[in-house]
C-alpha positions as CSV (number, residue, x, y, z in Angstrom):
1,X,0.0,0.0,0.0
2,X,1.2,3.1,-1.3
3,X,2.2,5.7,1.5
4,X,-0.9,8.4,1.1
5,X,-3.2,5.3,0.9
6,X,-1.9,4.1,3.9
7,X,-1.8,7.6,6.1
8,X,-5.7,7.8,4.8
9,X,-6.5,4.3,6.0
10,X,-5.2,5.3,9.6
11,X,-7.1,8.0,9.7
12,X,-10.1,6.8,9.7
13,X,-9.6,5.2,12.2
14,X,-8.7,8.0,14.5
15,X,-11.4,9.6,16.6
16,X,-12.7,13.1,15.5
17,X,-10.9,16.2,17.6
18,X,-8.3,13.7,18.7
19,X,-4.9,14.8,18.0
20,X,-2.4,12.5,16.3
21,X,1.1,12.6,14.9
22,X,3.5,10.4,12.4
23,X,3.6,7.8,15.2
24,X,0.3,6.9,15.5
25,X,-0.1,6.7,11.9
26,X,3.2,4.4,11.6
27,X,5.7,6.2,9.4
28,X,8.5,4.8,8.4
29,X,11.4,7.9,9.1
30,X,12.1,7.3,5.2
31,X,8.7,8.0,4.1
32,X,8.8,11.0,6.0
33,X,9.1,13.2,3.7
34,X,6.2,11.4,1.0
35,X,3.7,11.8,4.2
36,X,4.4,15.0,5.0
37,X,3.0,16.0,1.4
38,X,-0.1,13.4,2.0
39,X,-0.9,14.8,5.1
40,X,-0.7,19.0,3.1
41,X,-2.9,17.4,0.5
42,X,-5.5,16.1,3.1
43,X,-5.5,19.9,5.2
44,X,-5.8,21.6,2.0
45,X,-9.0,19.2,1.4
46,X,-10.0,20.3,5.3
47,X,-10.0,16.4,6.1
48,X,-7.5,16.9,8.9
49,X,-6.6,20.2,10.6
50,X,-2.8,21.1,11.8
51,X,-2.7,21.7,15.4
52,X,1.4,22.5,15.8
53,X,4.1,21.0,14.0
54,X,3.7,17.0,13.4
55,X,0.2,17.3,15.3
56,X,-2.8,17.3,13.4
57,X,-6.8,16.8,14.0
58,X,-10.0,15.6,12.5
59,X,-12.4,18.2,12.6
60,X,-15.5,17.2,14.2
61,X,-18.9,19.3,12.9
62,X,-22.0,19.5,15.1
63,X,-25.0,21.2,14.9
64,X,-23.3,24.0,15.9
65,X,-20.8,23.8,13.3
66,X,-17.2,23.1,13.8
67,X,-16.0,21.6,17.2
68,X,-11.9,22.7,18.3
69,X,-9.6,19.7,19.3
70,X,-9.8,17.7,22.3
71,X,-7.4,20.5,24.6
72,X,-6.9,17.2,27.0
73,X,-6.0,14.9,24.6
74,X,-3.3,17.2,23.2
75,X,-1.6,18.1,26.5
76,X,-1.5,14.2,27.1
77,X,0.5,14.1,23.5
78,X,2.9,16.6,24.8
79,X,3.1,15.0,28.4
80,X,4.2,11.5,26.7
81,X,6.2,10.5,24.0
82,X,5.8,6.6,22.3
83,X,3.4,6.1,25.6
84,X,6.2,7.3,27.8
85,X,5.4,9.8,30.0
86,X,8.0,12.2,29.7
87,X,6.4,15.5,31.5
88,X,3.5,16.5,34.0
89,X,2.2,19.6,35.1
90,X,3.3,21.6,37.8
91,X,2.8,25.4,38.8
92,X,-0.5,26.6,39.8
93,X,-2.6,24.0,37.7
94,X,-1.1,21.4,39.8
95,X,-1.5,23.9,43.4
96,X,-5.2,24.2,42.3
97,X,-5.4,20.3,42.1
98,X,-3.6,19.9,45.7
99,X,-6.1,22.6,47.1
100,X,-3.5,24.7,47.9
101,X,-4.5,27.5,45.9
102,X,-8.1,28.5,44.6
103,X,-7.2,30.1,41.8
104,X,-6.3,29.0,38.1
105,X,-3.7,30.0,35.8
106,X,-3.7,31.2,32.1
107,X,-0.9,29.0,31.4
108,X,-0.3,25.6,32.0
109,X,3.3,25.1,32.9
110,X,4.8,21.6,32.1
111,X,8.0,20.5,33.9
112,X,10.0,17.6,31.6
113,X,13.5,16.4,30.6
114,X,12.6,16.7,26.9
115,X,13.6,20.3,24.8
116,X,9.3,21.3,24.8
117,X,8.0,23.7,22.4
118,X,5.5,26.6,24.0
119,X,2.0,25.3,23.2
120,X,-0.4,28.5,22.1
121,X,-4.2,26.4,20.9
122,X,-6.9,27.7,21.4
123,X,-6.9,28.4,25.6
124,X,-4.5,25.6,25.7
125,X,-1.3,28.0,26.7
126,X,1.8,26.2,27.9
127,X,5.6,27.2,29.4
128,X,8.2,24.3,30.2
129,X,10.8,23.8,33.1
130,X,13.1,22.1,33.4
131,X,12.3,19.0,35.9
132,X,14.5,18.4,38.8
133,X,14.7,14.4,38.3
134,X,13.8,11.9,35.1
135,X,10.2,12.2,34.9
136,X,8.4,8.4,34.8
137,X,4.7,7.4,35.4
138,X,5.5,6.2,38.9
139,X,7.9,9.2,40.4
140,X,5.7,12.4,39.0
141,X,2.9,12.6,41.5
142,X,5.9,12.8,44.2
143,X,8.0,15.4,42.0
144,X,4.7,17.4,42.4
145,X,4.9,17.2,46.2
146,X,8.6,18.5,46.1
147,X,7.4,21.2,43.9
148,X,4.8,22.5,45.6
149,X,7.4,22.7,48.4
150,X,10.1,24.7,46.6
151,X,7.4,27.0,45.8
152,X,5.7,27.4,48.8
153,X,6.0,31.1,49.8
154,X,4.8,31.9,46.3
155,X,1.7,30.1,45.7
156,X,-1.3,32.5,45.7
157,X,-4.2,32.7,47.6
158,X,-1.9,30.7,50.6
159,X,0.1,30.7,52.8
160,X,2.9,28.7,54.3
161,X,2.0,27.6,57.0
162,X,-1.6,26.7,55.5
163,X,0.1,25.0,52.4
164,X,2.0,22.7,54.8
165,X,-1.2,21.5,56.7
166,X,-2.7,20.6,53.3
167,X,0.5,18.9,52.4
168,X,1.3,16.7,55.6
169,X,-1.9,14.6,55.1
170,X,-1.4,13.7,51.9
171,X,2.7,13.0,52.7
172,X,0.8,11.2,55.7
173,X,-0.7,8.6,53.8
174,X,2.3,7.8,51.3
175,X,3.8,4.0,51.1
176,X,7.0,3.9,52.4
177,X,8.4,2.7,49.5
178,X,7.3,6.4,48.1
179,X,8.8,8.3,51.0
180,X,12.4,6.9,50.5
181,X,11.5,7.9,46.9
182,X,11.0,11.4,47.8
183,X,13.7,11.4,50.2
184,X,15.9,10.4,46.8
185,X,14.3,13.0,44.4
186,X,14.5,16.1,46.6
187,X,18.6,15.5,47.0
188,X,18.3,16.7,43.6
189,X,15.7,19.9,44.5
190,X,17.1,23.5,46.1
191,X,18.3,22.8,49.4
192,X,15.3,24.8,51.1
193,X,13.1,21.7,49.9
194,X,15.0,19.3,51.5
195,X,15.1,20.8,54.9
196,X,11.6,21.4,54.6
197,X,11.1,17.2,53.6
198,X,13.0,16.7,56.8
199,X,10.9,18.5,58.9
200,X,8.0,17.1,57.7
201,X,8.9,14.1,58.2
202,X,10.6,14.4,60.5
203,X,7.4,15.6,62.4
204,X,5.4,12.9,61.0
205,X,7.1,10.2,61.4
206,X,9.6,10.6,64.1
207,X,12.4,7.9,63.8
208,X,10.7,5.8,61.2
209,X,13.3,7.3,58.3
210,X,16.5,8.0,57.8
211,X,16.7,11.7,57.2
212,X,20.2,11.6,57.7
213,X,21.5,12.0,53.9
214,X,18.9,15.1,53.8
215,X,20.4,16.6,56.8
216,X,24.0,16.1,55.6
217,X,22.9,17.6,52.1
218,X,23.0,21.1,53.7
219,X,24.8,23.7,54.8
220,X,24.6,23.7,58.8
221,X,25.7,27.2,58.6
222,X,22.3,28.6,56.5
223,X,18.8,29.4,57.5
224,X,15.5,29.1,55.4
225,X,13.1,31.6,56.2
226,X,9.7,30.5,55.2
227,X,7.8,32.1,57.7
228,X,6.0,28.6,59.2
229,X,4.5,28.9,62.3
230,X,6.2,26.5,65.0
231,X,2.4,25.3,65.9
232,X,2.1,24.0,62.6
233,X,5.4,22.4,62.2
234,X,7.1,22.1,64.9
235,X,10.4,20.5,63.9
236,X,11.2,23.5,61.9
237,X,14.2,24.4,64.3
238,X,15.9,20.8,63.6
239,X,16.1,21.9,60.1
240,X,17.1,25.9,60.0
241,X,13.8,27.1,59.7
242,X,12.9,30.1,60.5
């Protein structure tokens, strides 16, 4: 089967509004090139619509006449790659979901290893970081945690101390195989998050973990001034904490 036959076979297939690239229509990398003019003959028809570069749509018509792209369904094709997850989000779309923070952002940032191009569809509006570890579909939820606590004097609509009571719970009720995970991960975060891990933990759990490669991370000489109240954490002293 010829190349364009093939590219309008798979596409049929695809749901309408659902955002797809050369992968899912299984390119060979030396037919690149043939299926990048299949795929300009087929928008020029209006049978698919280009949503950024290598990401295209069917366009789905109701009643009330063209429907946009699935926004979710693209951000998942940015957050993986060849069902890898390679990115999640972070910043105040993922404060809102922790309910530390009421309010929404504009812009969705995404934190990943991978170089990520700035998304700008529709309301879907996107930044990148840089992520502090190797981003996988078992670590991310717990890269989340440790971002929320680098960020903690900044996120709006909160404060500190109120962020950390929302926070211990939820650290609370981790496996312990996901602690000494997060113990691992924020070695590789600003050194304010790990003195703040410590003392959370610290004050959770007592003795239970071995904080002692977190302590001996940092600097006994410097002092982190989040402005926690003592009542709320009270271990915040054991970790220069002021």
């Amino acid at each position: 089967m010829k190349v364009a036959a093939q590219i309008r076979e798979k596409i049929k297939s695809i749901p309408e509004s659902e955002p797809f690239g050369y992968a899912d229509l299984g390119i060979e990398a030396t037919d690149f090139f043939t299926a990048a003019k299949a795929l300009e003959r087929l928008q020029k028809k209006g049978t698919i619509k280009k949503v950024s570069k290598g990401v295209f749509y069917k366009p789905e018509i109701s009643i009330f006449g063209e429907m946009p792209p699935n926004y979710d369904s693209i951000l998942q094709n940015y957050l993986y790659k060849a069902d890898k997850r390679v990115g999640y989000v972070t910043g105040y779309v993922l404060y809102n979901q922790l309910s530390l923070t009421t309010q929404m952002a504009f812009t969705t940032k995404i934190a990943t290893n991978r170089n990520l191009k700035k998304i700008n569809i529709g309301w879907l509006k996107t930044n990148s970081v840089k992520a502090y570890a190797e981003v996988t579909e078992e670590n991310y939820p717990l890269l989340g945690i440790l971002d929320a606590l680098k960020d903690i004097k900044s996120i709006p609509d909160s404060s500190a101390s109120n962020a950390i009571k929302i926070l211990m719970p939820k650290i609370k009720v981790l496996k312990k195989n996901d602690i000494e995970h997060l113990i691992k991960y924020a070695l590789q975060y600003p050194p304010r998050v790990r003195a703040l891990l410590g003392a959370i933990l610290e004050n959770i759990f007592r003795n239970k973990f071995d904080l002692l490669t977190l302590k001996s991370s940092l600097n006994p000489s410097t002092n982190f001034k989040l402005g926690i109240k003592n009542t709320v954490l009270p271990t915040t002293q054991n970790w220069n904490i002021i």
